[in-house]
C-alpha positions in Angstrom: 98.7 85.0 106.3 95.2 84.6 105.1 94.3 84.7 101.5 90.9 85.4 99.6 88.3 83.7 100.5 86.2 81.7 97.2 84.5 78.7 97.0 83.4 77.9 100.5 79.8 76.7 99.7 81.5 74.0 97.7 83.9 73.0 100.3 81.2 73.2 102.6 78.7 71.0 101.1 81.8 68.6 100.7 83.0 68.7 104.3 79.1 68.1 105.9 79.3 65.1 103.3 82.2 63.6 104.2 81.1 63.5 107.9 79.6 59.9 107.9 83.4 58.6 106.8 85.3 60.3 108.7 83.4 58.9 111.6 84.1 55.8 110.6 87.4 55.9 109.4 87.8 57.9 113.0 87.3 54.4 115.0 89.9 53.4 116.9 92.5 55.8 115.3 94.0 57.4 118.9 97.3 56.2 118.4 98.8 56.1 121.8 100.4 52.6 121.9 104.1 54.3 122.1 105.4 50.6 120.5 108.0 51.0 117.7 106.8 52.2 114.7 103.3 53.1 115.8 101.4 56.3 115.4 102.5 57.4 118.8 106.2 58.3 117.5 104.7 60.4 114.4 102.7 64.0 114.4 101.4 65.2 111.1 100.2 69.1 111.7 99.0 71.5 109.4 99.9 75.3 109.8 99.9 78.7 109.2 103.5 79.8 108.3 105.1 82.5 110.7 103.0 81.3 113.5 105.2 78.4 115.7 108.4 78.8 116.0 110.7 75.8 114.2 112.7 75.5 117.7 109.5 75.3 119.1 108.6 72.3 116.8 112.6 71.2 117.2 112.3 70.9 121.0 109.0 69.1 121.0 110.6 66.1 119.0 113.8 66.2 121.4 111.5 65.9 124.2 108.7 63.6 123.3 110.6 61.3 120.9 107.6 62.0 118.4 108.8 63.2 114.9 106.3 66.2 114.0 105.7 65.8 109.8 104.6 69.9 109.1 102.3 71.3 106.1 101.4 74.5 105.3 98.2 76.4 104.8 97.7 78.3 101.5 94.1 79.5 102.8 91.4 77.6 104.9 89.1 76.6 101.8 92.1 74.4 100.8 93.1 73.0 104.0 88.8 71.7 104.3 89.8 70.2 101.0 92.5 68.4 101.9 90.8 66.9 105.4 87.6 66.1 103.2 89.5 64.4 100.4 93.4 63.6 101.2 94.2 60.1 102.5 97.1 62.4 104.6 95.7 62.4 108.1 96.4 65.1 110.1 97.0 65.2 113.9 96.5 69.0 114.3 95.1 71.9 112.2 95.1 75.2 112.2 91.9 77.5 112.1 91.0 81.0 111.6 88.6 81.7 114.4 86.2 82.9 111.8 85.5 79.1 110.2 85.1 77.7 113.9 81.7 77.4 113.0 82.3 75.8 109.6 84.5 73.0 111.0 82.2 72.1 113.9 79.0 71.8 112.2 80.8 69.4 109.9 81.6 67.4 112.5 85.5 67.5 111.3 86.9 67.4 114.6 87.1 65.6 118.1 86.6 67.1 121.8 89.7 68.0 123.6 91.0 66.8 126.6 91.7 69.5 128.6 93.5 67.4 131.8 96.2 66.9 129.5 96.6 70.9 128.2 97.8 72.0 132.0 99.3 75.2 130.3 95.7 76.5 129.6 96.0 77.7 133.4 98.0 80.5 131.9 96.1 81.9 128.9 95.0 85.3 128.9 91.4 85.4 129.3 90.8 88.7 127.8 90.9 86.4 124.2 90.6 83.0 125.7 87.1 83.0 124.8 85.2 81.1 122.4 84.0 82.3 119.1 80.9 81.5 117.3 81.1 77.3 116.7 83.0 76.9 119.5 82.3 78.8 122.4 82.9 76.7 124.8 86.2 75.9 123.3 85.3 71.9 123.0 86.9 71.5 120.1 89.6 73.9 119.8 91.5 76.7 121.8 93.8 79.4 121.2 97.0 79.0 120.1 98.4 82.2 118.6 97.3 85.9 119.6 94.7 88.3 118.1 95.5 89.5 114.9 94.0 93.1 113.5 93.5 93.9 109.5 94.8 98.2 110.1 95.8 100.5 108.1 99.3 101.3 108.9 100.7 104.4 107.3 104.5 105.7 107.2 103.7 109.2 109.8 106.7 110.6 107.7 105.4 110.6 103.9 101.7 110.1 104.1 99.9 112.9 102.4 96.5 112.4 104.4 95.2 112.4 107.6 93.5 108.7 108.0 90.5 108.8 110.8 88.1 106.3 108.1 88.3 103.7 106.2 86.9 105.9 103.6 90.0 108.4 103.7 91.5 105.7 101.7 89.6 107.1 98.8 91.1 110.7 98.9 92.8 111.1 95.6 95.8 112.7 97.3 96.6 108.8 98.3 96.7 107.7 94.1 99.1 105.2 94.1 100.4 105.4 97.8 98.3 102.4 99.0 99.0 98.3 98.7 96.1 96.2 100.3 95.6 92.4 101.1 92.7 90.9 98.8 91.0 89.1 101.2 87.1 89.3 100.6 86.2 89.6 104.1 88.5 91.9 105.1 88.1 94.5 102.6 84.3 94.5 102.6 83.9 93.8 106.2 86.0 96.6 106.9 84.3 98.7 104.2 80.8 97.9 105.4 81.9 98.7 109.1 82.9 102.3 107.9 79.4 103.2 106.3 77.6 102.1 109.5 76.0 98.5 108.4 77.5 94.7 109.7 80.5 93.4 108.5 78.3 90.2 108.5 75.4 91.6 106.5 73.5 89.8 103.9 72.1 92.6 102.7 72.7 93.5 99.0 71.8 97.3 99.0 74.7 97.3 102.0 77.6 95.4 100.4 76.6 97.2 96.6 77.4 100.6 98.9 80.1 99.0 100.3 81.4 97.7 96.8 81.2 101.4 95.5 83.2 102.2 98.3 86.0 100.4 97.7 86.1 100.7 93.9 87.0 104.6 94.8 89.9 103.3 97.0 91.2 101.3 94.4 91.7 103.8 92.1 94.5 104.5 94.2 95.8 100.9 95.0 99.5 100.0 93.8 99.2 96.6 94.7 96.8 93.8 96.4 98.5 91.5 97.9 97.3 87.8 99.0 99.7 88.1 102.6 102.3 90.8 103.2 102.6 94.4 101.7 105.9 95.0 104.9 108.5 95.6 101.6 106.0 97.8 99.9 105.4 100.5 102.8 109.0 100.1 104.4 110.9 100.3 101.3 109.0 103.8 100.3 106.5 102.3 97.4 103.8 103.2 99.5 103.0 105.2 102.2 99.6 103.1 103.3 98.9 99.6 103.9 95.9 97.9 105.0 96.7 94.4 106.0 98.2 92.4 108.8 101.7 94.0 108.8 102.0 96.6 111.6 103.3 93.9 114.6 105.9 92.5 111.7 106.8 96.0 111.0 106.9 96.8 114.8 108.9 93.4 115.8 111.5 94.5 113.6 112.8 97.8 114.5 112.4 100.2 117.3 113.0 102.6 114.8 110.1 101.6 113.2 107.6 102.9 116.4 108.5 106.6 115.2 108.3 106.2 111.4 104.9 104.1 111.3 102.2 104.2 113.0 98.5 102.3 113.5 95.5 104.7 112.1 93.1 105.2 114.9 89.5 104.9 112.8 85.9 105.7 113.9 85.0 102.0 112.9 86.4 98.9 114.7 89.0 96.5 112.8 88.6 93.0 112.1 89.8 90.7 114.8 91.1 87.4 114.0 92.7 84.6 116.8 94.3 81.3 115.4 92.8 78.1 117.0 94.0 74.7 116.9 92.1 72.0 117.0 92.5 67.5 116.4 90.7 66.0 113.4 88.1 63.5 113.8 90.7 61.2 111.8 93.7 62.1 113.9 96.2 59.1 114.4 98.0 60.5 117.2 95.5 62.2 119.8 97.6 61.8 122.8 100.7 63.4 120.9 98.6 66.0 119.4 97.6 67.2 123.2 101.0 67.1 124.2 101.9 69.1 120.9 99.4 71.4 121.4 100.3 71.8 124.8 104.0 72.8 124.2 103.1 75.9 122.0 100.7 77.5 123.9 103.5 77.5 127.2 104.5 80.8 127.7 108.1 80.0 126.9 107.0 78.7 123.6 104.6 81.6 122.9 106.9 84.0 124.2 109.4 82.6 121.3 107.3 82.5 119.0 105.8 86.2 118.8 109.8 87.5 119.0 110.6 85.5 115.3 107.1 86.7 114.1 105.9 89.7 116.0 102.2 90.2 117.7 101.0 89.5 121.0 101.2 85.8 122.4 98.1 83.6 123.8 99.2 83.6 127.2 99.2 86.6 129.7 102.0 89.1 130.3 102.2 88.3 133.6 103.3 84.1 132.5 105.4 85.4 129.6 107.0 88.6 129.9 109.9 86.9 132.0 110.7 85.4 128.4 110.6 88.1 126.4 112.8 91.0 125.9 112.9 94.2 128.3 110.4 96.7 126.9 108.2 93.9 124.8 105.2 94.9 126.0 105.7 98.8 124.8 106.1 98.0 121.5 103.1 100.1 120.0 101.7 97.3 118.1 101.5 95.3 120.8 99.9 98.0 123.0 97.7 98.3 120.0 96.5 95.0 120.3 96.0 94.5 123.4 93.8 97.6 123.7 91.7 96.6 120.8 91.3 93.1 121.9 89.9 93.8 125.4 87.5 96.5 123.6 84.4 94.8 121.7 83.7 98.2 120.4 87.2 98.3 118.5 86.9 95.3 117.1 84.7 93.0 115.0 85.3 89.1 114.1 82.4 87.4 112.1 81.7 83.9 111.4 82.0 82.0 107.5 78.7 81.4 106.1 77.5 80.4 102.6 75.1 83.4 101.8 77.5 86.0 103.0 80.4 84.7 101.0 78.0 83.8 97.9 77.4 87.7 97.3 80.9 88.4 98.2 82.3 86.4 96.2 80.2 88.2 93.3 81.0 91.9 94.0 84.9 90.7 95.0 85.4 89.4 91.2 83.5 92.9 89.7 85.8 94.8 91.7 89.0 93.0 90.8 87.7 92.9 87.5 86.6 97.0 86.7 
């Protein structure tokens, strides 16, 4: 779902720029007239794919009358780009928990109502908490469950035992591993492993950590910017570190006793998906009422059996919904687990100097 993270000091600097104007071109855009033709009957959102359900979407329009326009999200440094720069207006956006921060200091979106979201009574609170930019979830709230970055590995073919991060360098694994190439998640997770911040600015740390992972690439197959599922279930590899083990999990039961979640002496990265109305929204009422729908448990409950994962709301709202047995699903177990433990997990938030360095040792390490 997420993709490499580049070029966020740019987009940045262009966002906390754009502020004054989309102040102004904010005024008086809460279309909520309901006449013909207005605002009210139209919903432009922006999205991560695999994360709400097109019924979902479907049974919103049938119900509200409002026709819901969707876009996609390539990766978050676009999407700033596009609410910076576009003449689109969007009603809702998606955000990675970890550019809260970014999003809120530039002043690109508007307080939430929270009379109007009357499922909030429902979320589970274990995650409904606010990260850094938003703690107080003003501006945004929860709208899809915690997602881990683990190495999964196939229990059957494997020819190591995994307790690191840094077992992924064992030559015995040359060629047997695919990996997502996003920045923060292979350096955060690297960095965790040797003891030091996955939010450090500290050179000395993230040249150690660079080392690091240029030994586990020797034995990469494949990075890849969302999914590696095909490459561990059709037998290419036997390790993946990414976001696949809920997808893998959600599709089989079979799947429970081939793969498995490697239990590390570090914690994973932890990332929840927040949504949240632009300052330039032309819809606000709609976009409550939107936002509202997907975080019922019905809807959330639908949504994490297409896509796999836990949902936002609590096991005791949603399981009703779900399938007999949902909640045994070792990947959801998994998460649940991790989520509730701040010592199994870590979650940072975006910022310039971090990402600057990054952004360095990420191309030397693509590029050796």
């Amino acid at each position: 779902m997420r993709k490499k993270t580049n070029g966020l000091k740019t987009v940045c600097t262009l966002a906390l720029a754009g502020v004054l104007s989309l102040s102004l071109m904010a005024c008086g855009s809460r279309g909520t007239s309901g006449k013909p033709g207005s605002s009210s009957k139209k919903l432009n959102i922006m999205i991560w794919g695999d994360t709400i359900s097109d019924t979902t979407i479907s049974n919103f329009e049938k119900e509200t009358g409002i026709k819901v326009n969707v876009s996609y999200i390539d990766n978050t440094d676009s999407l700033l780009a596009k609410m910076v720069n576009s003449s689109e207006h969007y009603d809702v956006v998606s955000i990675e928990s970890a550019y809260l921060k970014t999003f809120t200091d530039a002043g690109l979106l508007q307080k939430l109502d929270k009379s109007k979201l009357t499922n909030m009574q429902d979320m589970e609170p274990t995650y409904n908490k606010g990260f850094t930019g938003d703690e107080d979830e003003t501006y945004t709230i929860p709208v899809s469950g915690p997602i881990f970055t683990t190495i999964m590995y196939n229990k059957k073919t494997c020819p190591v035992e995994i307790k690191s991060f840094q077992d992924l360098a064992d030559p015995k694994l040359k060629g047997q591993i695919a990996m997502v190439n996003s920045t923060i998640s292979l350096f955060g997770a690297a960095l965790e492993s040797l003891g030091y911040s996955a939010d450090t600015t500290n050179e000395d740390e993230i040249k150690k950590a660079t080392d690091l992972l240029m030994k586990i690439k020797e034995n990469v197959k494949d990075f890849s910017g969302t999914s590696a599922a095909s490459l561990i279930e059709n037998g290419d590899v036997s390790v993946s570190f990414g976001w696949d083990y809920p997808l893998v999990c959600g599709e089989s039961k079979d799947n429970w006793d081939t793969y498995a979640q490697a239990e590390l002496d570090s914690p994973y990265e932890m990332s929840v998906g927040y949504a949240g109305i632009p300052k330039t929204a032309q819809n606000y009422e709609g976009a409550l009422a939107f936002i509202n729908t997907i975080i019922d448990p019905k809807e959330q409950a639908r949504g994490v059996k297409e896509f796999g994962g836990v949902p936002v709301t609590s096991q005791s709202a949603t399981e009703s919904y779900l399938p007999d047995g949902y909640y045994d699903n070792p990947a959801v177990k998994s998460n649940l687990a991790y989520a509730s433990d701040p010592s199994k997990n870590w979650a940072i938030s975006i910022n310039d100097d971090q990402i600057s360095l990054l952004d360095t040792y990420y191309n030397k390490l693509m590029a050796d």
